[in-house]
N, C-alpha and C positions, 0 to 999 in steps of 0.2 A: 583800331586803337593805336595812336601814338606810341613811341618810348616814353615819354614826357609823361602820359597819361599811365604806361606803365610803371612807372618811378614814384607818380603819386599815391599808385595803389597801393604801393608795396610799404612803402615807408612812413605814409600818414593813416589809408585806412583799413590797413590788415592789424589784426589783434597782437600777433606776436612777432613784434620786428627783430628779435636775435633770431629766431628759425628764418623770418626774412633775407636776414642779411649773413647767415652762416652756409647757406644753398652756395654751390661754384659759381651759378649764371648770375648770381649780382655781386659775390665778393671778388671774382678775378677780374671785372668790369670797372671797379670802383679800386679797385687797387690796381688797376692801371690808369683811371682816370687820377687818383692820387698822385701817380709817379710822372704823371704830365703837366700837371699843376706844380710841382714842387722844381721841374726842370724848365718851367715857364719863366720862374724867378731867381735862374741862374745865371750868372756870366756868360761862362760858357758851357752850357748844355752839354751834356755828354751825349754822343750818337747813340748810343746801346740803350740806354736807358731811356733814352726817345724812342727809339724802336720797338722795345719791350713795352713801355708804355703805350704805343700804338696797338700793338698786337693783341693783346689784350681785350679790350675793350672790343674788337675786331672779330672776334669770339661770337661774342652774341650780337653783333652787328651781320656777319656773316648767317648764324641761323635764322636772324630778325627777316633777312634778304632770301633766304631757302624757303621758309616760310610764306612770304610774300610770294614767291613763284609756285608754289605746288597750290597754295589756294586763289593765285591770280585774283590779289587784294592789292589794288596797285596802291593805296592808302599807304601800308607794311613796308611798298617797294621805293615809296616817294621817301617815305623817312628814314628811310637807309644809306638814299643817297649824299647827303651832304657832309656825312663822314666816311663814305668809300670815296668819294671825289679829292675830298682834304686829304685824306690818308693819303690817298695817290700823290696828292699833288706834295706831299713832306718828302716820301721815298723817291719823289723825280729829283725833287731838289739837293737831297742829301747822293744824289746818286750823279747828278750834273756837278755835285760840288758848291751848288750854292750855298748850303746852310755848312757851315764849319762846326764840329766837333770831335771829341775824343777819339 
């Protein structure tokens, strides 16, 4: 199963989406996916708040990738990578100095 396919389960066909969405593994996710979206649409982005907003999310991307190794479901492992790859690839950048912020 996808993230994607997990996301739809949760939010369109589980019965009670506030127990859904009051659980940590999808509120600290989505309130970090918030705080990236909102620092998408700023001047100048603040670092910390990119950060925090990375991390976050990074959470259950990390156990989604724990997961995928202990049950060697390379499915789990494929779709973990394109945000451990991005993620890297913002912390090299902010870390080389190319991306400018607070």
């Amino acid at each position: 199963m996808f993230v994607y396919q997990m996301a739809y389960q949760i939010f369109f066909e589980k019965g009670d989406l506030q127990n859904n969405l009051s659980h940590p593994a999808i509120l600290l996710p989505l309130l970090g996916l918030l705080i990236l979206l909102y620092q998408a649409f700023q001047k100048e982005p603040s670092k910390r708040w990119v950060i925090l907003g990375m991390i976050l999310p990074a959470l259950l991307v990390l156990l989604l990738l724990f997961i995928g190794i202990s049950g060697q479901n390379m499915r789990i492992l494929a779709g973990t990578l394109p945000f451990l790859l991005s993620a890297g690839w913002v912390f090299w950048l902010f870390r080389r100095g190319g991306l400018k912020g607070e």
